[in-house]
C-alpha positions, 0 to 999 in steps of 0.5 A, spaced: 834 361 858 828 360 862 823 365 861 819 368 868 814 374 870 818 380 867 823 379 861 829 382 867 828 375 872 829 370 867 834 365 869 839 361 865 841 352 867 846 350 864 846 342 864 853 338 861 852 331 860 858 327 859 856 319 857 863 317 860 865 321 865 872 320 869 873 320 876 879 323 877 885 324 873 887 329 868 881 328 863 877 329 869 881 336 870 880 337 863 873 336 863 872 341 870 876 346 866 871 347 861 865 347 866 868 353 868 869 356 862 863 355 860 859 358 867 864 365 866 862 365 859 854 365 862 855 368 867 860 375 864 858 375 857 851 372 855 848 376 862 851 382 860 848 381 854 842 379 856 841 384 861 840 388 856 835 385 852 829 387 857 831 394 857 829 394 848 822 388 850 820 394 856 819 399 850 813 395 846 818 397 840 817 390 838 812 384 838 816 378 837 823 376 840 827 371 838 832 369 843 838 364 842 837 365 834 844 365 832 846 362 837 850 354 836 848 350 842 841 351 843 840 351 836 843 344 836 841 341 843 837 336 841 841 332 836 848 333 840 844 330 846 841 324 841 848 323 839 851 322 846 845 318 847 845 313 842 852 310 841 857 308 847 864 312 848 868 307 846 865 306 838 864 313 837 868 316 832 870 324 832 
């Protein structure tokens, strides 16, 4: 979530990074399916949540915000990032 002029026009990016990913076939399907997944749940759950946050940052009742606080993946960004970065596909262990 990036914020902008007015807490009612930030904006959301979502990156899916993949070290290997396949051309075609059905882990590519797979890996399709879960991106959209993850835009609806963006898209109908995180932003009907998030449209309400502004409504409580408009009313002064607090002076600081933290967003995202109990929220696993951008908590955990940069290890998973590190951890697709460093070691080839094919020598990970899962």
């Amino acid at each position: 979530m990036f914020p902008r002029r007015s807490p009612d026009s930030s904006i959301t990016i979502q990156n899916h990074i993949y070290q290997d990913l396949p051309e075609k076939g059905p882990a590519r399907d797979a890996i399709d399916e879960a991106i959209e997944r993850f835009k609806y749940v963006a898209k109908e759950e995180d932003y009907r949540g998030g449209r309400q946050i502004p409504l409580g940052m408009n009313t002064e009742a607090n002076s600081s915000f933290t967003i995202g606080m109990n929220e696993v993946g951008p908590q955990n960004f940069h290890t998973v990032l590190d951890y697709f970065l460093q070691e080839p596909f094919k020598d990970r262990k899962f």
